[in-house]
C-alpha positions in Angstrom: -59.5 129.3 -55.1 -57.1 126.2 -55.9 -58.8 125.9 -59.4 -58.3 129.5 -60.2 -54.7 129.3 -59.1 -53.8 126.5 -61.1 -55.4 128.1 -64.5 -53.3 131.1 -63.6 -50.2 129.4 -62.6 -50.6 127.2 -66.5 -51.1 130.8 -68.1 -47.6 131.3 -66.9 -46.1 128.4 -67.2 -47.5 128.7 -71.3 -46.2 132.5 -71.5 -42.7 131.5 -70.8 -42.6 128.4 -73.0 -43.5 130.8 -75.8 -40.8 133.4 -74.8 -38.5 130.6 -75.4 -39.5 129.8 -78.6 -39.5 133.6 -79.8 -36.2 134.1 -78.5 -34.6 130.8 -80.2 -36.6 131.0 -83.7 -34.4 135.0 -83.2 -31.5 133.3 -82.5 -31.8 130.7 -85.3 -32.7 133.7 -87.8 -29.2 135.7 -86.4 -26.9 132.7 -87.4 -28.6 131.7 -90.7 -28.0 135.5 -91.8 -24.6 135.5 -90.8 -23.6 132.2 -92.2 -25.3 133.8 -95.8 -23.3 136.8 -95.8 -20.7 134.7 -95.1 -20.9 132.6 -97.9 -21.8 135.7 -100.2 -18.8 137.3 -99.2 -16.6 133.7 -100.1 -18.1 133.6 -103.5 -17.6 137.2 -104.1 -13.8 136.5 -103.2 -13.4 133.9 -105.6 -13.3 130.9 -103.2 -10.4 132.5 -101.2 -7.9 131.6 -103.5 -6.0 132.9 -106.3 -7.5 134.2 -109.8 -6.8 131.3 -112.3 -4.5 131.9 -115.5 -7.0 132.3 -118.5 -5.3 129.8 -120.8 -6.7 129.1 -124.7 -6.5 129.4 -127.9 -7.1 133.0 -129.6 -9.8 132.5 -132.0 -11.9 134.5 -134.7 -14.9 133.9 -136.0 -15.0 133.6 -139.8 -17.1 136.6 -141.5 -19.5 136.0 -143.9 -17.2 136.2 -146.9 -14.6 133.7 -145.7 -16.3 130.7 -146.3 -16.8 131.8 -150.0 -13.3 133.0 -150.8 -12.1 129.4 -149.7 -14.4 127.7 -151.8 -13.7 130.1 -154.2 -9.9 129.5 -154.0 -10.3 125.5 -154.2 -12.6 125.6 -157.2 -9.8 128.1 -159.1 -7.0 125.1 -158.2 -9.3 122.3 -159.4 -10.4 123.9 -162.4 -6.6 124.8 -163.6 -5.7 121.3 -162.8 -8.3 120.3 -165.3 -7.2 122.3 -168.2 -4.0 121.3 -167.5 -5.1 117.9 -168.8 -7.3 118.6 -171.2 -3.8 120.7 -172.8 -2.1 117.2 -171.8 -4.7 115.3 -173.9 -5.4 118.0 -176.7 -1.4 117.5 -177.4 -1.3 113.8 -176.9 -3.9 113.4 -179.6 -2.8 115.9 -181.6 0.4 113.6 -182.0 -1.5 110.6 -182.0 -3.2 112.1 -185.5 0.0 113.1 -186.6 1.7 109.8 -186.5 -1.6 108.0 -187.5 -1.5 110.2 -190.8 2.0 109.3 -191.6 1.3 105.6 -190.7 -1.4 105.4 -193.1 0.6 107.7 -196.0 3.2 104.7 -195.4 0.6 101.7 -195.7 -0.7 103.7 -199.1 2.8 103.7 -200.3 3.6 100.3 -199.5 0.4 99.0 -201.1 1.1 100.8 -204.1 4.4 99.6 -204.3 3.4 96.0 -204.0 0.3 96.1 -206.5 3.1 97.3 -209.2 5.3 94.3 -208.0 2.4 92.1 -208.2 1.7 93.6 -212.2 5.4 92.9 -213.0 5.3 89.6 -211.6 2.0 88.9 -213.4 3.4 90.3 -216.7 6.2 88.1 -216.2 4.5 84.9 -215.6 2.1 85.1 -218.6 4.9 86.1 -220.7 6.7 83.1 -219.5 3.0 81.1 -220.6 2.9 82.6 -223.9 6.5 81.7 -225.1 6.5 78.2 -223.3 3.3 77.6 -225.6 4.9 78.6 -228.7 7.7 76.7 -228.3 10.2 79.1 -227.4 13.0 79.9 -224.6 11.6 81.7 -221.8 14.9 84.2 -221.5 14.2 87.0 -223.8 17.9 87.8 -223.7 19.2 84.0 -225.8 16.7 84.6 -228.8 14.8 82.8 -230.3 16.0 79.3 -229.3 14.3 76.2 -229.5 13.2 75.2 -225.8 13.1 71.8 -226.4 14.4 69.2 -229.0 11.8 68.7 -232.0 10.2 72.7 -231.8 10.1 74.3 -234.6 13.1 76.6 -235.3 13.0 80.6 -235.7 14.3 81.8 -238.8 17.3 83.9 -236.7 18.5 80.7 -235.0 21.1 78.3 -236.2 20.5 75.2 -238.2 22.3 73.0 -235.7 20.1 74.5 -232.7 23.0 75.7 -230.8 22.3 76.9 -227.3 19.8 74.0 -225.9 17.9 74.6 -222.7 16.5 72.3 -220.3 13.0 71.1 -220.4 10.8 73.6 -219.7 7.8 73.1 -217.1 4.3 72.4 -218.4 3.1 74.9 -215.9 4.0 77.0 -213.3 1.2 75.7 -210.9 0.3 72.4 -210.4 -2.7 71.6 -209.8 -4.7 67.7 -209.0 -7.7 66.2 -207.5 -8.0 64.0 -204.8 -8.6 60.8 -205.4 -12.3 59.5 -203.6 -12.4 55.7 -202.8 -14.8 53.8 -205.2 -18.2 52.2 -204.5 -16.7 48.6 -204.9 -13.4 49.0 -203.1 -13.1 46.7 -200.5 -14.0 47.2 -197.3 -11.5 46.9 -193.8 -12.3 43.7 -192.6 -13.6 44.6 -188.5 -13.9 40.9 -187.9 -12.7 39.0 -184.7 -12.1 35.6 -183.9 -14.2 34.4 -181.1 -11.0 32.7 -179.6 -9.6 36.0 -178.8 -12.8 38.3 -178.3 -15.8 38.5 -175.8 -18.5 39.8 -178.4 -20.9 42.9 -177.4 -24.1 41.6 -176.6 -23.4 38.0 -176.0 -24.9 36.4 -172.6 -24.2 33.1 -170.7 -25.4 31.6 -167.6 -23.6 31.6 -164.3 -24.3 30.9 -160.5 -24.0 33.0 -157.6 -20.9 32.1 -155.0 -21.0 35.3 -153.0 -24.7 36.6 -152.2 -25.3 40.0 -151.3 -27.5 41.5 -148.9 -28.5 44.6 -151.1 -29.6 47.7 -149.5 -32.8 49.5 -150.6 -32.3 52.2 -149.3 -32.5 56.0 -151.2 -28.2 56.3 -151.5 -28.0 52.6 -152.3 -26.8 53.2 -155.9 -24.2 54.9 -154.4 -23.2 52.6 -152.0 -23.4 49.1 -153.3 -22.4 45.8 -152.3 -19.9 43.7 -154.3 -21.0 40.1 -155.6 -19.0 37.2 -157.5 -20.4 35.0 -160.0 -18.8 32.3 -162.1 -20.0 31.1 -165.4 -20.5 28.0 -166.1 -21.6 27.6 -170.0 -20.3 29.7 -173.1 -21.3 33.0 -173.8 -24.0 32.6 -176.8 -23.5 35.8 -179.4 -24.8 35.9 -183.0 -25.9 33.1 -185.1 -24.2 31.8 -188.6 -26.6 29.2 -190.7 -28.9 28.9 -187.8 -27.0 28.1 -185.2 -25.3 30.5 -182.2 -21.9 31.6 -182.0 -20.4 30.7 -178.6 -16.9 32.2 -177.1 -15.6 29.7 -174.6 -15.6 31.3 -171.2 -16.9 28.7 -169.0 -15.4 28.7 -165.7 -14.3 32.2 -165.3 -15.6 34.0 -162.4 -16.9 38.0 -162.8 -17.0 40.5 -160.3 -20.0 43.5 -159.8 -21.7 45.8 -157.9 -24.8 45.0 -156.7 -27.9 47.6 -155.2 -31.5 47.1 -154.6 -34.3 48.5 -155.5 -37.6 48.2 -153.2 -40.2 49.0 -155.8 -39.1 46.5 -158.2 -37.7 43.7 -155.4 -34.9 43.2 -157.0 -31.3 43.1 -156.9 -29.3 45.1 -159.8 -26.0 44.9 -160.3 -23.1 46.2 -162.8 -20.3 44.0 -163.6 -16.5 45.0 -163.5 -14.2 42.3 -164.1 -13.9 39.4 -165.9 -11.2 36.5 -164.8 -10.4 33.5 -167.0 -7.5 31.3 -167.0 -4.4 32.3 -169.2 -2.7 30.1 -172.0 0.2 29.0 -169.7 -0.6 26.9 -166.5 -1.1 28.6 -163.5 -1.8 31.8 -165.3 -5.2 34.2 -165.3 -6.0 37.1 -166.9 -8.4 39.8 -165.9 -10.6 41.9 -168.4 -12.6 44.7 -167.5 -16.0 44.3 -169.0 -19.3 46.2 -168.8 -22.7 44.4 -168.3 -25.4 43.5 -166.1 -27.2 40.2 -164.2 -30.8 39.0 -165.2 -33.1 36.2 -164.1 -36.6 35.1 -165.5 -35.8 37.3 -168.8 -35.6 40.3 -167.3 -33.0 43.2 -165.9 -32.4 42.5 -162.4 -33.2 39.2 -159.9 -35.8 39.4 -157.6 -35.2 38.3 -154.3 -37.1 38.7 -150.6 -37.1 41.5 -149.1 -36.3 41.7 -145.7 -37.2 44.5 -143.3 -36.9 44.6 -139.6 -37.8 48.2 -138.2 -41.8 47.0 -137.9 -41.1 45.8 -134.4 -39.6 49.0 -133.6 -42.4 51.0 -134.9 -44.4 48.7 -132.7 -42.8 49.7 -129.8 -42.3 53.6 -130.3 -46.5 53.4 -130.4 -46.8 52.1 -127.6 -44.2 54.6 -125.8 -46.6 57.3 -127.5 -49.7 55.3 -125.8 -47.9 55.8 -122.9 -47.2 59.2 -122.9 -50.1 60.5 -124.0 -51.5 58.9 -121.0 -49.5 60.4 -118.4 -50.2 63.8 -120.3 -54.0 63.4 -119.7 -53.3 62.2 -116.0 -51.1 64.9 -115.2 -53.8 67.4 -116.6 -56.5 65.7 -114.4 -54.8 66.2 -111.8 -53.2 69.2 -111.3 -54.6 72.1 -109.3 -57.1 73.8 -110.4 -59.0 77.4 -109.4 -62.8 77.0 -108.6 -64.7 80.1 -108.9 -66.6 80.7 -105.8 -68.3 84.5 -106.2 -68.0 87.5 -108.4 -64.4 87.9 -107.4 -63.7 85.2 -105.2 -61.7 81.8 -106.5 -60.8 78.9 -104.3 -58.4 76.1 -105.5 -59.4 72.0 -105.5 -57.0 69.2 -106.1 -54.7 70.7 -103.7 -54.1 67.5 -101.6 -51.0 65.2 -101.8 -52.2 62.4 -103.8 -53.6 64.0 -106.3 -50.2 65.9 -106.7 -48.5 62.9 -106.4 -50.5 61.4 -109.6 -50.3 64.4 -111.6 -46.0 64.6 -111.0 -46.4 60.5 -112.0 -48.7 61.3 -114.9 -46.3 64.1 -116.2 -42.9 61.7 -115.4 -44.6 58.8 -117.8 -45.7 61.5 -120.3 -41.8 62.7 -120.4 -39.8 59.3 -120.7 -43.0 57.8 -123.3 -42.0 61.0 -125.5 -38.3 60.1 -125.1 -38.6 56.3 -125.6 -40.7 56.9 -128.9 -38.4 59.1 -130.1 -35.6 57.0 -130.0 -37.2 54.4 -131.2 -38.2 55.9 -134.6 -34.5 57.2 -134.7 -33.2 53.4 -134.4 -36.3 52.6 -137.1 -34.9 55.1 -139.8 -31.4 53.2 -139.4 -32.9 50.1 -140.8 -33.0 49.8 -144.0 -34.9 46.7 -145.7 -32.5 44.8 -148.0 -32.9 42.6 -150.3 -31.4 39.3 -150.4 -29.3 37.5 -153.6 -29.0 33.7 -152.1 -25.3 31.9 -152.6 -26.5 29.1 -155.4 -28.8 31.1 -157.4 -28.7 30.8 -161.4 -28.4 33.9 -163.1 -27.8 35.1 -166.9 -24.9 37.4 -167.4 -25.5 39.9 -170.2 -22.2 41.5 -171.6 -22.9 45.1 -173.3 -19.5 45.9 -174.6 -17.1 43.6 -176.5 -14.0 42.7 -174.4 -10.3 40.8 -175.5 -9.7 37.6 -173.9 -6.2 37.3 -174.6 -5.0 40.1 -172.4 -4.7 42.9 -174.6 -5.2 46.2 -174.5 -9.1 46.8 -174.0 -9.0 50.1 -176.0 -7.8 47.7 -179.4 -11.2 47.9 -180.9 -9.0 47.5 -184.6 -8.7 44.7 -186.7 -8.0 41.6 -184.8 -8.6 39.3 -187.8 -5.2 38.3 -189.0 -5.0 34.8 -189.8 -3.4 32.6 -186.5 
């Protein structure tokens, strides 16, 4: 009996709970209907407030002939503008042909007015010819008068020859030919006293006071070095009956410019100035000259050549020895994935040390790589030179002639008047 009570008393229980839910689902329904017709009833209204002032701009559509009738229109202006000025230009070179026509009716009129001043004056001067060559006046208006003493007199002049007139010319035109110099004229004399002049090509021996260091580098020839020399013998130049011509320079110092070159090891240099002393005591004078050095009979002295970046190269491989080896130790010993299955992996190398030695490997591979770079920056500085020694006999070689006595160095003329 207890069980059969309790099934019914549930039965209840479950009948009321589903009266509730009937009756608040109803209830739920009733409110979402109102709040719809509610809201239908706002938006019918025009959100409750007042109807808004249409505000624009009254427009029309354009019609299928508008769009033609404009184009129409704006083709009609452009194409009177155009014949506007083509009338512009059709009159502008209408009057241009005009005046063209009278210009040349005026040059036509000129030219024929001076080819008939031209016949005149060419009638003229060869009746002028013809009477001077017969003896007679050239004025047609004094008769026939003798022009000149001693001609032969026309029967309608005088016997005394009155009326004398001057001299007539021989011609109206003069012409003459030049004159051309003969074979065996003599020549300008271009000599110069050796007293006075450094001759072109002349060459004398001279010893180094200022040595030079020169680079041999690529930009060396731009760049080079300055070196003194003095002479110390007479320049030698041509030879008369055997024997060399000398101009006395011995003692005067020259200045040039020395480079090297690392091919040839040797030091070239170009010379600039030539000092000497002057006539009065305690006087120089300075000459610019042109020339160049040699030793053992050729351009250029060869001297050792001296280059100091081979150390540093040394050293920056080494620095790469030693980073290549911290590359290799930090790749040995850095972690690595093992496979242990079809698509399992487990990873070795994972204890301290072996990080430890891979983060030392990798901090000697860094600092080797920086180290050997600068070094090969610090090797590219160094240039090898080339060494010209104070005390070191050289011949000078002039290539241009050059005054000694202070004058002008452009006076290439005649300096062979007698002293």
């Amino acid at each position: 009996m207890s069980i059969a009570a309790n099934e019914a008393r549930a039965q209840a229980v479950d009948a009321d709970a589903g009266g509730v839910r009937r009756r608040q689902l109803l209830l739920f329904s009733v409110v979402a209907a109102a709040l719809l017709v509610a809201l239908a009833l706002w938006l019918g209204a025009g959100g409750g407030g007042k109807t808004p002032t249409v505000t624009g701009v009254d427009a029309q559509l354009a019609g299928p002939d508008t769009a033609e009738e404009a184009w129409t229109r704006r083709s009609e202006a452009r194409i009177g503008t155009i014949e506007a000025r083509l009338r512009e230009m059709e009159t502008d070179a209408r009057r241009l042909g005009a005046e063209n026509e009278r210009l040349r009716e005026k040059l036509a009129l000129d030219a024929a007015d001076a080819r008939s001043v031209i016949d005149r004056q060419a009638a003229m001067i060869e009746d002028l010819e013809r009477r001077v060559s017969e003896g007679l006046a050239p004025n047609a208006a004094l008769g026939n008068v003798p022009a000149f003493p001693g001609a032969p007199v026309d029967p309608g002049q005088g016997p005394d020859g009155a009326f004398p007139l001057p001299e007539p010319p021989s011609q109206l035109i003069e012409t003459f030919e030049l004159d051309e110099p003969s074979s065996d004229a003599p020549a300008i004399e271009a000599w110069k006293p050796l007293s006075t002049w450094l001759p072109a090509g002349s060459h004398a021996e001279a010893v180094v006071l200022s040595g030079v260091d020169a680079s041999a580098g690529i930009s060396s020839q731009g760049d080079p070095r300055p070196v003194l020399l003095r002479l110390i013998g007479p320049a030698w130049t041509a030879a008369a009956g055997g024997s060399a011509l000398s101009a006395d320079v011995a003692g005067c110092t020259v200045t040039g410019a020395a480079h090297g070159d690392l091919s040839s090891e040797k030091v070239y240099a170009r010379l600039r100035t030539l000092t000497c002393a002057g006539p009065e005591p305690g006087s120089v004078i300075e000459t610019e000259v042109a020339g160049f050095i040699a030793g053992s009979g050729k351009t250029g002295v060869r001297g050792p050549v001296v280059s100091r970046e081979g150390a540093l190269v040394q050293k920056a491989f080494l620095a790469g020895l030693v980073s290549g080896a911290g590359q290799g130790a930090a790749q040995a010993f850095q972690p690595q994935a093992v496979a242990t299955g079809a698509n399992t992996a487990a990873v070795a190398n994972t204890g301290l040390m072996d990080i430890g030695r891979a983060g030392l490997g990798a901090s000697a591979a860094s600092a080797g790589q920086k180290v050997a770079d600068y070094l090969i920056r610090r090797a590219e500085q160094y240039q090898p030179v080339i060494q010209l020694r104070s005390g070191t006999r050289v011949s000078v070689v002039f290539l241009e002639g050059a005054r000694l006595d202070g004058g002008l160095l452009g006076d290439r003329g005649n300096t062979g008047e007698s002293e």
